[in-house]
N, C-alpha and C positions, 0 to 999 in steps of 0.2 A: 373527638380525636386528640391525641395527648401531643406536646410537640415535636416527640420523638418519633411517632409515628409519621407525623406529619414530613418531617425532615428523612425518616426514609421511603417516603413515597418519592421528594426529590431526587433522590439519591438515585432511586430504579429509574424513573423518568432522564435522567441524564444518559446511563446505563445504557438505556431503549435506542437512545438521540447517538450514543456512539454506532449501536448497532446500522442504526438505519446510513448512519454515514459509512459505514463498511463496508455496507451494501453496495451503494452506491460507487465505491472505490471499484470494488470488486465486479461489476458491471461495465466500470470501465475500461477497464483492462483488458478484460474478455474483447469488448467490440473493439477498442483500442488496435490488439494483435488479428481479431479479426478480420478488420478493416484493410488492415495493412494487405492480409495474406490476399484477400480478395480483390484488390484494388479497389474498394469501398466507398467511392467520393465521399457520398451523404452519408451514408453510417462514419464516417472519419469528422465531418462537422457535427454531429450530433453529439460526441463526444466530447471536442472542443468546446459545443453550447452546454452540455453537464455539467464541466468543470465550472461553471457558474453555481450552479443548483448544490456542488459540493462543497465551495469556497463560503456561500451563503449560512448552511447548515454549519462548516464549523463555526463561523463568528456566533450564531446563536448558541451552539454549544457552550461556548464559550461566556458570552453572556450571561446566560446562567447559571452557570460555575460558580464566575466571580460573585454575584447577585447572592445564589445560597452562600456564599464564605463570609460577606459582608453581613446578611440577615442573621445569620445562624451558628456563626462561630465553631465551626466544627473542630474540635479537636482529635489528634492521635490518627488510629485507624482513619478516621471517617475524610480527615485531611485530605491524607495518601490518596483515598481514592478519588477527590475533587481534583487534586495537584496531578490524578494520572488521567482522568477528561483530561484537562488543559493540553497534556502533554501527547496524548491518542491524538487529539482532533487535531493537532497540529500534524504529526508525523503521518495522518490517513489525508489531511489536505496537500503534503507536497507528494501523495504517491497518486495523489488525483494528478499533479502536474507532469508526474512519469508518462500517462496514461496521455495525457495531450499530446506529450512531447510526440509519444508515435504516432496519434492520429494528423498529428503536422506533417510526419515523414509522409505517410501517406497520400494530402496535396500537394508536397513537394515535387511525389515523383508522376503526378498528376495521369493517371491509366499507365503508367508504363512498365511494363514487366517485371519483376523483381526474382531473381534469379540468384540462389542461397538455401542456407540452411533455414529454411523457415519451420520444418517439423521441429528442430531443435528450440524455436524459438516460440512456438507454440507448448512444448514442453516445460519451458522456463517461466512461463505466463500459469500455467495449471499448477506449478506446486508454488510461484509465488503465491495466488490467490486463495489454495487451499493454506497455507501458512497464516494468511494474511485472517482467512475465514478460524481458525482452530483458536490465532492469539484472541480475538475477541470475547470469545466461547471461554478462553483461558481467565482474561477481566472479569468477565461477568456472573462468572462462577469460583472465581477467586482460587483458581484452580492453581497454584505455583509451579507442580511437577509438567504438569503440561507445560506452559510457558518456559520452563528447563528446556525442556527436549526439543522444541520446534528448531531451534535455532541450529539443530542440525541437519535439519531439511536444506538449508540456509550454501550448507557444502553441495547439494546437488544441484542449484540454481547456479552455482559456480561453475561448475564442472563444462554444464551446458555453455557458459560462456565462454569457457577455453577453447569448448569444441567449434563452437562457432566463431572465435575469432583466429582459431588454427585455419581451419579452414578455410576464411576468407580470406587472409594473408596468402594461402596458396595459391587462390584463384587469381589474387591481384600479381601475383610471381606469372602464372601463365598465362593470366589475360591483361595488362596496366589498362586496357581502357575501363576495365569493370571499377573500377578504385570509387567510380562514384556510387555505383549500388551497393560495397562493399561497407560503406561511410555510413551509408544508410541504414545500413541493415547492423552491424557495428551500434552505432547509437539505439538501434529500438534495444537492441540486446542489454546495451548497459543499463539503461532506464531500468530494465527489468530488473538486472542485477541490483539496483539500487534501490528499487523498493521493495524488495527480500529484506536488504539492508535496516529499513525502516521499519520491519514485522520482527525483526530483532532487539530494536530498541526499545520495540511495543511490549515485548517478552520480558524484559529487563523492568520495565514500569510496572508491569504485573507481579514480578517478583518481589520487588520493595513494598509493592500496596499491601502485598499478604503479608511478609514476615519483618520488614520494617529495613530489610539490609540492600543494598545497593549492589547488584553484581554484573561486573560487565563482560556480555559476552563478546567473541570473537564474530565479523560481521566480513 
């Protein structure tokens, strides 16, 4: 086997190591907003104990990034895509920390009701993580026009946010004692908003690996 073959089997092996950290993001999230809606104790710690298992995975990621750049000297293209690992694993580990933050709301509000817009925030959970699922797909197939377009998935994650925070501003106008489940509910929402945020960045990395040009989308 010749080196260069050799050096793209690391390359797909990297590749594979984002996917399965996607994965994992995107499982999270699920039980994350799950958890919440349910009042989920154990499924809300289960999550929490993940975000080990995905903190883990990226430093190996990472690891081996550095390790092929050092052995192997890649240049041009093959850079980009080492420099856009580095850059995925990071931005898929703090959407793992998104995903905590909720399953925290979750013991916070320890079995107690939570009364809100939660369809809408379940709604914001499903096209983050389809977002989050397509940018990967975009990576790994070097696909640029994809990675264009998701990013306007990115306005309807939004949307749900306004809705949900119009809404809970009225609640707390005609009920002030609600202020604390409204805080709560508030915070999972943004989480989510902000790791839409993060499948934008993801999009933008994708774009430079293929065509070499840096372009920044609106988040």
């Amino acid at each position: 086997m010749g080196l260069r073959d050799s050096f793209d089997r690391e390359l797909e092996r990297l590749k594979d190591a984002i996917l399965v950290l996607g994965s994992h993001v995107e499982d999270a999230i699920a039980a994350s907003v799950t958890g919440l809606k349910e009042r989920d104790i154990e499924g809300s710690r289960r999550v929490i104990a993940q975000d080990r298992v995905i903190n883990e995975t990226r430093f190996e990621i990472e690891a081996d990034a550095l390790t092929l750049i050092a052995t192997q000297q890649p240049i041009a293209r093959d850079l980009r895509i080492i420099a856009a690992v580095l850059d995925i694993a990071s931005e898929l580990e703090r959407m793992g920390d998104y995903a905590k933050g909720i399953a925290r709301i979750t013991l916070m509000l320890d079995g107690r009701a939570l009364r809100g817009p939660l369809v809408e925030l379940t709604g914001m959970a499903s096209i983050t993580r389809d977002m989050l699922h397509e940018s990967l797909d975009a990576f790994v197939r070097g696909d640029a026009d994809l990675a264009q377009a998701l990013p306007e998935r990115d306005d309807e994650v939004d949307a749900l946010y306004n809705q949900i925070y119009g809404e809970l501003i009225g609640g707390i106008v005609m009920d002030p004692s609600s202020i604390d489940r409204a805080n709560h509910l508030l915070w999972a929402a943004h989480n989510l908003e902000r790791a839409a945020d993060r499948v934008t960045n993801i999009c933008e990395r994708v774009i430079f690996t293929v065509t070499g040009e840096m372009v920044e989308m609106d988040a």
